[in-house]
N, C-alpha and C positions, 0 to 999 in steps of 0.2 A: 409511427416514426419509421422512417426508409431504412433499410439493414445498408452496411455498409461492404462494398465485396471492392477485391484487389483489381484492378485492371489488371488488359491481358500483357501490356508495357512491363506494369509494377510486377507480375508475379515472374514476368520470364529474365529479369533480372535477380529476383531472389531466389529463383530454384535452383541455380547450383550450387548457393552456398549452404542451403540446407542439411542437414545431418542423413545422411544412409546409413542402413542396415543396423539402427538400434535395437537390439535386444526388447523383449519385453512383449506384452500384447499387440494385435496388430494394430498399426496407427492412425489416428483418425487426421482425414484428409490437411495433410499441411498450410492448404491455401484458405480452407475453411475456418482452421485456428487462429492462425493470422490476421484473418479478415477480422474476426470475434474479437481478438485482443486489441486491435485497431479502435473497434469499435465503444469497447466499452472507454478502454483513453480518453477517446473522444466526445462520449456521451458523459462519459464521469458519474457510471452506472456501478454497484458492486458487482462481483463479478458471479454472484450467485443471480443476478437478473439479465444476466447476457442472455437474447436470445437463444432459443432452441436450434435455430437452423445453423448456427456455426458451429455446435456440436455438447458436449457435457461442458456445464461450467467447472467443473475438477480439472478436467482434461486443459482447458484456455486460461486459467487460470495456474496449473503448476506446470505449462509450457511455459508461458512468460514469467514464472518466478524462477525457474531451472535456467531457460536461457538468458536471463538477467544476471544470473549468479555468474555465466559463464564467458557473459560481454561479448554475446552472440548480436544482440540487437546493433551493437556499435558496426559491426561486420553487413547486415540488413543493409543502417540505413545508406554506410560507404557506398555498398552494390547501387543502392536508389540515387546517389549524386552521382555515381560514375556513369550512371544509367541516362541521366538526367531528367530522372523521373520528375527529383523533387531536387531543391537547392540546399544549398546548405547551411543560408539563414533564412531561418524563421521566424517570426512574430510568434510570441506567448502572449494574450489575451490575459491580463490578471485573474479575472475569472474563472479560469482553468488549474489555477496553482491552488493546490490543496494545502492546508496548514493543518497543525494540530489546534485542537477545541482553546489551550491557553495561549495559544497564539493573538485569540479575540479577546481575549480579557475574562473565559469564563474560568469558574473554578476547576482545580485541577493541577498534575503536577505536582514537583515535591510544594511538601508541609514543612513552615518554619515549625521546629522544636522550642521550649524553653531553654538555654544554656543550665547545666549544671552550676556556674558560679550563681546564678540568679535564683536557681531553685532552694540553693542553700543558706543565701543571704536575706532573700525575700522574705514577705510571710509567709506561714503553710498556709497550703489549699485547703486544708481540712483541722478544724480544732476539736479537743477531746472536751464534752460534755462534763461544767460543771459538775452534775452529779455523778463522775464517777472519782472524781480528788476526792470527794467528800468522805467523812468516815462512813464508814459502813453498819449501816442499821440492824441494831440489835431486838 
């Protein structure tokens, strides 16, 4: 499968909106993370099987949940229409939208409970053995 990397268009629009001078270890190559988190989107890969060459999947994987948080990507993809990299409608392919498991009809998801009025008016679940009414053997 071909790895996915940013044109040299698409990245010279996103590099000034990028973050400078974060704190913290030193950062693994911005265009390389980017590329990564593109890529697994697009492959619909976890992100513990992103390839090697875009860099640690911890790293591609809590840059895009941090700049998610921060509505960083919204800022990206503006840069790429202004840029006119890419347009600003797109086709989603259904097969690309992920649902949860009971979305399909499997099990899963809350569990209907018994109500209280029914547990009290119904039969019990469980009866106590004739032989213990009985009198007790001498």
């Amino acid at each position: 499968m071909a790895l996915f990397w940013l044109s040299d268009e698409a990245w010279a629009a996103i590099e000034p909106h990028l973050p400078k001078n974060q704190p913290g270890a030193r950062r693994v190559d911005d265009r390389r993370v980017i590329s990564g988190i593109v890529h697994v989107l697009k492959i619909g890969c976890r992100w513990c099987d992103c390839p090697a060459d875009y860099g640690p999947s911890t790293t591609i994987y809590n840059r895009f949940n941090r700049w998610s948080r921060r509505g960083f990507w919204l800022n990206l993809l503006d840069a790429l229409v202004d840029a006119g990299v890419v347009t600003r409608s797109t086709a989603i392919d259904s097969t690309y939208i992920k649902a949860q498991r009971a979305a399909f009809g499997a099990k899963g998801g809350a569990r209907s409970r018994r109500s209280v009025a029914r547990a009290v008016a119904g039969r019990p679940r469980s009866t106590r053995s004739p032989m213990s009414s009985a009198a007790p053997m001498r």
